[in-house]
VMD Tcl script that builds the backbone (N, CA, C; Angstrom):
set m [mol new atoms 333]
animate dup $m
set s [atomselect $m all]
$s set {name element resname resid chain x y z} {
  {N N UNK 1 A -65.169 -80.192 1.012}
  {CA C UNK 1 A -66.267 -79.585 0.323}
  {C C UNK 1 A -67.224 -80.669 -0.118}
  {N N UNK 2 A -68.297 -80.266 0.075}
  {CA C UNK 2 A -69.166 -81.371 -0.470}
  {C C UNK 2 A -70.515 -80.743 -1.580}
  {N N UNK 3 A -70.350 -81.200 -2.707}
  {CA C UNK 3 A -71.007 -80.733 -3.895}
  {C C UNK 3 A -72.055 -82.007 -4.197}
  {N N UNK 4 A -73.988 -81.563 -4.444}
  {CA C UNK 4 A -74.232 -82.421 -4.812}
  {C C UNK 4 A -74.654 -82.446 -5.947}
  {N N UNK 5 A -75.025 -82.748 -6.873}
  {CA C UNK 5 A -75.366 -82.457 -8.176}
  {C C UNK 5 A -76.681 -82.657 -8.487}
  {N N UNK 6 A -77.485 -82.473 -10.041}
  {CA C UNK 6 A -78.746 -82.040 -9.618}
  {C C UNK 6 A -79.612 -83.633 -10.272}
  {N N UNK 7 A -78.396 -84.308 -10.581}
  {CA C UNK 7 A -78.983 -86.083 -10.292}
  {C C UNK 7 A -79.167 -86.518 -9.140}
  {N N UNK 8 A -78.626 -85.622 -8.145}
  {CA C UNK 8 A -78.864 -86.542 -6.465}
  {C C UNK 8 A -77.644 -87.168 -5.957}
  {N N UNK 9 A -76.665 -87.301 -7.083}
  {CA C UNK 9 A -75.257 -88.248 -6.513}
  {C C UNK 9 A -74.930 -86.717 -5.454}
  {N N UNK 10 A -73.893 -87.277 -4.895}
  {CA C UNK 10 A -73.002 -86.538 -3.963}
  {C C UNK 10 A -71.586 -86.646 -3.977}
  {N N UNK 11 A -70.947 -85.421 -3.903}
  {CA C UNK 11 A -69.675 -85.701 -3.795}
  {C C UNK 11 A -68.792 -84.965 -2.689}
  {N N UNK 12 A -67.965 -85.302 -1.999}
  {CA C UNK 12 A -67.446 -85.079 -1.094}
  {C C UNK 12 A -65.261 -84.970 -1.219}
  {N N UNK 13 A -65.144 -84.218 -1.588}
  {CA C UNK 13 A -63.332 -83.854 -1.579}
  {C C UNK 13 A -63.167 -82.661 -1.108}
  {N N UNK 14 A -61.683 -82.556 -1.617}
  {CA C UNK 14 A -60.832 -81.500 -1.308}
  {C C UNK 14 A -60.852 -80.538 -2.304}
  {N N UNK 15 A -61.564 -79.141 -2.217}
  {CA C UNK 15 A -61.569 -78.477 -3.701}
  {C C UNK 15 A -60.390 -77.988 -4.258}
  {N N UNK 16 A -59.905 -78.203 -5.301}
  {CA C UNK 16 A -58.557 -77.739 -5.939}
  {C C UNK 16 A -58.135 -76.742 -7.079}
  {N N UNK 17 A -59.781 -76.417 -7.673}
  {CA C UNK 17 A -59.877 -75.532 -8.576}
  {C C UNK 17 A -61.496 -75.264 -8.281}
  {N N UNK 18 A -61.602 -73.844 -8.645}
  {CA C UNK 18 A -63.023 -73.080 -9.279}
  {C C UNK 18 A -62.610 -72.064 -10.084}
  {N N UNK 19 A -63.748 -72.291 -11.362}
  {CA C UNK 19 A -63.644 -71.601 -12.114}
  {C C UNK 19 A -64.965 -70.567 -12.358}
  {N N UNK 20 A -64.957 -69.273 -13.216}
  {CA C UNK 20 A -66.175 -68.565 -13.384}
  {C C UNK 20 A -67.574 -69.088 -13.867}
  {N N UNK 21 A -67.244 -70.580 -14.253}
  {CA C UNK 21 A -68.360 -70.876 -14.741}
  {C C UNK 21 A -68.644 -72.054 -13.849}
  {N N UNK 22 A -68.370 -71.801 -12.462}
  {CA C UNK 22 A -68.663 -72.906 -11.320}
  {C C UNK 22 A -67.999 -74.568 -11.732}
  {N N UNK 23 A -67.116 -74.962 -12.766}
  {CA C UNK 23 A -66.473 -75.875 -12.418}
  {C C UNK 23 A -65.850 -76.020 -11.803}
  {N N UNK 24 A -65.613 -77.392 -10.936}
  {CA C UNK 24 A -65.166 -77.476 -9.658}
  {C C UNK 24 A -64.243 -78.743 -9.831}
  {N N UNK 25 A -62.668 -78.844 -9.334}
  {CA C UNK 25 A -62.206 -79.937 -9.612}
  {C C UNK 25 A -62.089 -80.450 -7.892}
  {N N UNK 26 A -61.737 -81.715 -7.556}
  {CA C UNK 26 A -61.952 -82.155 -5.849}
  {C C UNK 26 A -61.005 -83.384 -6.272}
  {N N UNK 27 A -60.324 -83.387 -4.975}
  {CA C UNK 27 A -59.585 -84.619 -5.381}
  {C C UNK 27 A -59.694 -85.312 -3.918}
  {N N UNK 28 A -59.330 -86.595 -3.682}
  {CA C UNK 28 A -59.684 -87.732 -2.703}
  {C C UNK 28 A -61.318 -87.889 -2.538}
  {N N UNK 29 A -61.911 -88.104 -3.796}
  {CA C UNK 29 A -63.687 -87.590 -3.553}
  {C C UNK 29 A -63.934 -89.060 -2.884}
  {N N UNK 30 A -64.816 -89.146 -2.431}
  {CA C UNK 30 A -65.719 -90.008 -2.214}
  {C C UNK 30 A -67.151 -89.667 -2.500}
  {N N UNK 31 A -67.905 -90.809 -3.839}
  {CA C UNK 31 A -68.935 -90.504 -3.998}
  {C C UNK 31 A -69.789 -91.309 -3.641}
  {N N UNK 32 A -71.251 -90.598 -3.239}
  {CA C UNK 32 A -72.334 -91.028 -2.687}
  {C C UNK 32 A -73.564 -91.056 -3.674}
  {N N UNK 33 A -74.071 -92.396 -4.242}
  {CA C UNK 33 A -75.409 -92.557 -4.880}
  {C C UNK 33 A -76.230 -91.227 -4.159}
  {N N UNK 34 A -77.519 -91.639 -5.505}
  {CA C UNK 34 A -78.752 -90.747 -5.200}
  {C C UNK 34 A -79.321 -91.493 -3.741}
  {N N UNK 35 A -79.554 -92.785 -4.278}
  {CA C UNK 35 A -80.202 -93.579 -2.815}
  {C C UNK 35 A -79.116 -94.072 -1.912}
  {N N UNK 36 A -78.528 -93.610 -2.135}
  {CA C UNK 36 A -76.984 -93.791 -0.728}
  {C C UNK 36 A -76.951 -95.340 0.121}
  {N N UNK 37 A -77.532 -96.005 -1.393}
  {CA C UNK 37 A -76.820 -97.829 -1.451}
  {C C UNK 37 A -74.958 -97.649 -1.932}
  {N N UNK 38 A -74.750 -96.444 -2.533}
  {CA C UNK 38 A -73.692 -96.769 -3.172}
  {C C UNK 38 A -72.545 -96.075 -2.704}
  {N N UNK 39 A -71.223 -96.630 -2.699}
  {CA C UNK 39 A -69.734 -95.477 -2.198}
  {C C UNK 39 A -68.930 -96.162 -2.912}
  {N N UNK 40 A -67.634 -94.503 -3.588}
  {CA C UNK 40 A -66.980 -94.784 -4.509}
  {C C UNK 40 A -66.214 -94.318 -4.148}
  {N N UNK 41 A -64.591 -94.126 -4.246}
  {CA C UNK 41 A -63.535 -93.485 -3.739}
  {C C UNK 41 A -63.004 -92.988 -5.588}
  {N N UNK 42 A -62.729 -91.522 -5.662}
  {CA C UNK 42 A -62.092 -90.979 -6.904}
  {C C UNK 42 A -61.219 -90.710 -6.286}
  {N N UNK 43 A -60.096 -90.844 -6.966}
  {CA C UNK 43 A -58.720 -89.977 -6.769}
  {C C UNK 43 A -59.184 -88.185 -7.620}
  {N N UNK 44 A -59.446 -88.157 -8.427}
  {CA C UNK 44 A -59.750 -86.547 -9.346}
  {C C UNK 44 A -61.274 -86.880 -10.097}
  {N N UNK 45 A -61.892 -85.792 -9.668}
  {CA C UNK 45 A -63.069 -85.173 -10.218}
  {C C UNK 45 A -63.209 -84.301 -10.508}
  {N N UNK 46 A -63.274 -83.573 -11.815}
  {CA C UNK 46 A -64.252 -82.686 -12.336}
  {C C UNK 46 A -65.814 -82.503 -12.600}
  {N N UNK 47 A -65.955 -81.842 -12.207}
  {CA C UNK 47 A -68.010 -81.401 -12.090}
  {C C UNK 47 A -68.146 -80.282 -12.776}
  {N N UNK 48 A -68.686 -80.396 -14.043}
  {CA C UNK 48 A -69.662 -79.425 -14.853}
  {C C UNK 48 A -70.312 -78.160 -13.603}
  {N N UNK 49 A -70.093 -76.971 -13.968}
  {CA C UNK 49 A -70.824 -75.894 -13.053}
  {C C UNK 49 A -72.581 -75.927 -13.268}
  {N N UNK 50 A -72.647 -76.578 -14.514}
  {CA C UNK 50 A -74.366 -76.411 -14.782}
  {C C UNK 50 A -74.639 -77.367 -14.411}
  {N N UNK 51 A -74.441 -78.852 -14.019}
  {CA C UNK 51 A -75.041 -79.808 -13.433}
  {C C UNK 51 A -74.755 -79.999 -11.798}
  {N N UNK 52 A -74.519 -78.867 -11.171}
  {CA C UNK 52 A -74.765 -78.492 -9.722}
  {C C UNK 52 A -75.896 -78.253 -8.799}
  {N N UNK 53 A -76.270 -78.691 -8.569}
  {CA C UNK 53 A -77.382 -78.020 -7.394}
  {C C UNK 53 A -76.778 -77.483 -6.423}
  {N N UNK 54 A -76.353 -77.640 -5.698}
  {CA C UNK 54 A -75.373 -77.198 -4.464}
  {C C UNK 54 A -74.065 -77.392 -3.804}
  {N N UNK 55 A -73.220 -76.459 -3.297}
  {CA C UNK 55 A -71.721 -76.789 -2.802}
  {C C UNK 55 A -71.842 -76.341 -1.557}
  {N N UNK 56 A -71.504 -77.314 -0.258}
  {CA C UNK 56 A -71.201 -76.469 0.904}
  {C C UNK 56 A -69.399 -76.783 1.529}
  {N N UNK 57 A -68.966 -75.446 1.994}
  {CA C UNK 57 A -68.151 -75.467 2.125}
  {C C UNK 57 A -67.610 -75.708 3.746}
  {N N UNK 58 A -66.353 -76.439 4.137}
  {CA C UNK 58 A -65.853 -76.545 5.346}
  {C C UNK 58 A -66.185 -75.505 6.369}
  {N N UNK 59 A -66.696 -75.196 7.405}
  {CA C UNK 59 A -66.842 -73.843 8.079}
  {C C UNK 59 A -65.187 -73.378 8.416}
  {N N UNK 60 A -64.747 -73.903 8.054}
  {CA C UNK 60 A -63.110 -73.139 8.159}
  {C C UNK 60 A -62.455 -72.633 6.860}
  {N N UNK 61 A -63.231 -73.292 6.080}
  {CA C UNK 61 A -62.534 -72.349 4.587}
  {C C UNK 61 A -62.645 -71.561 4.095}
  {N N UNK 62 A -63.231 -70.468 4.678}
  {CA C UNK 62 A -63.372 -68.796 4.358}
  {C C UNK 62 A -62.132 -68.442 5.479}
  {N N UNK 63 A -61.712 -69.288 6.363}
  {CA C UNK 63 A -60.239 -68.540 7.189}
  {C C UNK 63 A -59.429 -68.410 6.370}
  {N N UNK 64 A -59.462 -70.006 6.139}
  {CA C UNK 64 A -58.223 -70.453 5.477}
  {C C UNK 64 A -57.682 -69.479 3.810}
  {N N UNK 65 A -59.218 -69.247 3.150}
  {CA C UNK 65 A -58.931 -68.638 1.934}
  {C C UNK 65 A -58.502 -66.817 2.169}
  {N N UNK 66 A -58.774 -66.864 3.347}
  {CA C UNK 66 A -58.232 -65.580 3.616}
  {C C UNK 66 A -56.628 -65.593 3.599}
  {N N UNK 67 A -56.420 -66.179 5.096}
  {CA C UNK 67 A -54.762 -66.396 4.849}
  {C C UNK 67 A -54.218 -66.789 3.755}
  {N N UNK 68 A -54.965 -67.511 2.844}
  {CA C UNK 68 A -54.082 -67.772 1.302}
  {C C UNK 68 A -54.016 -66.851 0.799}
  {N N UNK 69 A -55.132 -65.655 0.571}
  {CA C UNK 69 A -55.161 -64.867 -0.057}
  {C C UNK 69 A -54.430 -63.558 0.198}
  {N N UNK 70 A -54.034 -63.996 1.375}
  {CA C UNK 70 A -53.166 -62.594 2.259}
  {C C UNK 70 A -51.561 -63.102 2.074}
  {N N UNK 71 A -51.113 -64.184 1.866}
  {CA C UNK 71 A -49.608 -64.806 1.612}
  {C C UNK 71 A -50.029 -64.504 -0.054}
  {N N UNK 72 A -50.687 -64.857 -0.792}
  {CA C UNK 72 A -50.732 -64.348 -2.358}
  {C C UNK 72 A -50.501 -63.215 -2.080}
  {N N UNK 73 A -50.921 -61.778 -1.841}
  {CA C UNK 73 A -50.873 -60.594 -1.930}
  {C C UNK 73 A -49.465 -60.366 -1.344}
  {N N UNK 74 A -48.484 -60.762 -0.460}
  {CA C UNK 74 A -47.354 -60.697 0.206}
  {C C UNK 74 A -46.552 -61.116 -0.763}
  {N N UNK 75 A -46.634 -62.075 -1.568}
  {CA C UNK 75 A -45.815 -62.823 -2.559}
  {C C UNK 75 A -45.341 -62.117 -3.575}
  {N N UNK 76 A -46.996 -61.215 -3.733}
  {CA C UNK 76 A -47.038 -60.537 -5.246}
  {C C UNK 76 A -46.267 -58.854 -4.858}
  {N N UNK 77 A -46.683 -58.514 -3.847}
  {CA C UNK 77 A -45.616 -57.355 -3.367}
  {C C UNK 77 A -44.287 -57.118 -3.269}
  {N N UNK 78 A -44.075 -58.482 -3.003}
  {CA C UNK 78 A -42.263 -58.659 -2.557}
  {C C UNK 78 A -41.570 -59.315 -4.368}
  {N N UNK 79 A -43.209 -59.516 -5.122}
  {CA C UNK 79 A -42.002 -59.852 -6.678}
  {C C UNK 79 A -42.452 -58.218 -7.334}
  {N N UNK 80 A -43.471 -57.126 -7.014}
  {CA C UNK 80 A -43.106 -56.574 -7.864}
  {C C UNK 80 A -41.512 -55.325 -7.116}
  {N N UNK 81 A -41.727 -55.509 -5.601}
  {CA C UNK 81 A -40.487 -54.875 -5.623}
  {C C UNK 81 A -39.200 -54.700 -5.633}
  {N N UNK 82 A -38.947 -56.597 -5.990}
  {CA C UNK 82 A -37.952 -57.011 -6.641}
  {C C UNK 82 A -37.516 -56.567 -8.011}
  {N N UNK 83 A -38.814 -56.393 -8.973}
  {CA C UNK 83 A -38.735 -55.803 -10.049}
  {C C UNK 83 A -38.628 -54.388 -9.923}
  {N N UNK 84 A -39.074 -53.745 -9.380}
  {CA C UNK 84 A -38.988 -52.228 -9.282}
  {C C UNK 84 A -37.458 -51.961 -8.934}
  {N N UNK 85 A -36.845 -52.921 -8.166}
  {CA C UNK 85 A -35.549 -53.057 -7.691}
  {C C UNK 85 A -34.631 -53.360 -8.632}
  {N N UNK 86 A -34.802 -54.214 -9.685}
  {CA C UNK 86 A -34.206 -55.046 -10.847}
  {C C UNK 86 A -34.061 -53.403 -11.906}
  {N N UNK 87 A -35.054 -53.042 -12.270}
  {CA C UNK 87 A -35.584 -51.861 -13.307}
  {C C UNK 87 A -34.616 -51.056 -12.845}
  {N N UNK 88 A -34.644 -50.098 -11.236}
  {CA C UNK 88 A -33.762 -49.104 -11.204}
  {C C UNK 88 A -32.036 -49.587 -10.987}
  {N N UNK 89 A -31.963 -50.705 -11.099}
  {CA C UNK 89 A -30.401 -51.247 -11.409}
  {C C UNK 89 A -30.045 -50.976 -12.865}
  {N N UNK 90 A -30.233 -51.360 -13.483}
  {CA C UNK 90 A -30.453 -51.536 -15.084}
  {C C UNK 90 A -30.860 -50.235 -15.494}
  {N N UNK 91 A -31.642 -49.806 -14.899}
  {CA C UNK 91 A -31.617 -47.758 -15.308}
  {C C UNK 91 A -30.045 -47.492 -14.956}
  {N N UNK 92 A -29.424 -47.550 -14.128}
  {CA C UNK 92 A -28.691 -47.038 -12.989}
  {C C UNK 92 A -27.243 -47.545 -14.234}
  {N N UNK 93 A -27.134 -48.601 -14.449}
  {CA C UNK 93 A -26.231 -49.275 -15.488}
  {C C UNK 93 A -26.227 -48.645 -16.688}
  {N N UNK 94 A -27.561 -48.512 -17.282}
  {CA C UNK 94 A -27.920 -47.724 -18.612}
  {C C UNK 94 A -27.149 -46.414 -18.067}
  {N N UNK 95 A -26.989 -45.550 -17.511}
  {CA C UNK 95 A -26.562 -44.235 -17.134}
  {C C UNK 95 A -24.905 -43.965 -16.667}
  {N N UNK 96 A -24.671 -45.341 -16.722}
  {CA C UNK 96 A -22.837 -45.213 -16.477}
  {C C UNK 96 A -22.209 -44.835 -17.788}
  {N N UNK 97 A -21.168 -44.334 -18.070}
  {CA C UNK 97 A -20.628 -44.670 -19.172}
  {C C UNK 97 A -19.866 -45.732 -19.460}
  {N N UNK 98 A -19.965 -46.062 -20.655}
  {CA C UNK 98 A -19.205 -47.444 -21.078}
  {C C UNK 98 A -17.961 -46.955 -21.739}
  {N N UNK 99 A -16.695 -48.219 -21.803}
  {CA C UNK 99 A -15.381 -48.276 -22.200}
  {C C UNK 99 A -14.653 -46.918 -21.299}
  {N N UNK 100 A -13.824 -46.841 -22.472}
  {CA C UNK 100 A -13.023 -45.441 -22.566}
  {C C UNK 100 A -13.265 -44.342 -22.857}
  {N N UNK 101 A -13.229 -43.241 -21.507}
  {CA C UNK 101 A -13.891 -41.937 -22.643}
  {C C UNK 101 A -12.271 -41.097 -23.004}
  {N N UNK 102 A -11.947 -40.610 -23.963}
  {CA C UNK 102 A -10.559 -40.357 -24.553}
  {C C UNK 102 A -11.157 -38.547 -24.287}
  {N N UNK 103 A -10.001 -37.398 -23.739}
  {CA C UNK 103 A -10.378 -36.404 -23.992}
  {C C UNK 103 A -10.056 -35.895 -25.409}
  {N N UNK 104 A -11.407 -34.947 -25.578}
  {CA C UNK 104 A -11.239 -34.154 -27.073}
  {C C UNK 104 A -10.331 -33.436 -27.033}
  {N N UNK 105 A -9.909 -33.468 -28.339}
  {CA C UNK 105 A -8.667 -32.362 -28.624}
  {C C UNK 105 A -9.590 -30.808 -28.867}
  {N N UNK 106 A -8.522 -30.041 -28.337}
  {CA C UNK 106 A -8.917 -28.440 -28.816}
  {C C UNK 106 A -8.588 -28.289 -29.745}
  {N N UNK 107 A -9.865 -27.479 -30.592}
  {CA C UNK 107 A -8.923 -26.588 -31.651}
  {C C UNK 107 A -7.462 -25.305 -31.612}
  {N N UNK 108 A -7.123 -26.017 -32.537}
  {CA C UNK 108 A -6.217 -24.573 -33.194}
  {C C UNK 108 A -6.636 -23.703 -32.908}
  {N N UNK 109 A -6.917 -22.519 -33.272}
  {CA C UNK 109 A -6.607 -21.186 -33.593}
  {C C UNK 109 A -5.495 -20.444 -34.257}
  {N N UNK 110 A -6.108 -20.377 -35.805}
  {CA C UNK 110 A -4.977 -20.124 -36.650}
  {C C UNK 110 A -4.596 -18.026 -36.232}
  {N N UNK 111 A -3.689 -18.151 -36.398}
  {CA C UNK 111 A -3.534 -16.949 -36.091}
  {C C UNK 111 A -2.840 -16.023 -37.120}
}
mol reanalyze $m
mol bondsrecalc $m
mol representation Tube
mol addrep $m
């Protein structure tokens, strides 16, 4: 991903977070001056969403965020029907009886 900001620097990583308010974290950045005399290697960057001018993204990372987003949705299916699975065990337990059940005695009948 390459984000430039609205000083003119440039930055160029791997995006690792976005948030609603366009912060963007990138890690292995390499940054590029305004007059592109200058190169810097970051291991982690964070970028303010309001001091952005522009982000362009890999032409492959709308695939890729698909398939992530399609193994998230698979992930989240198979834990809630583990739970749905967990719940009707534990119903199923709740509904046994516990210990000893002793039979009641009959009454008398005095006669």
């Amino acid at each position: 991903m390459v984000v430039e900001v609205k000083a003119g620097d440039t930055y160029h990583g791997k995006l690792e977070q976005l948030d609603k308010f366009m912060n963007v974290k990138l890690t292995n950045v390499k940054h590029t001056s305004k007059d592109g005399n200058s190169f810097h290697g970051i291991k982690e960057l964070l970028i303010k969403g309001n001091s952005i001018k522009y982000f362009r993204l890999n032409p492959n990372a709308e695939k890729k965020a698909q398939e992530e987003a399609e193994i998230y949705e698979q992930q989240q299916q198979q834990k809630q029907q583990k739970q749905n699975e967990q719940k009707q065990q534990r119903k199923a337990q709740n509904q046994k009886p516990r210990g000893k059940s002793f039979p009641q005695k009959q009454s008398q009948q005095r006669r």
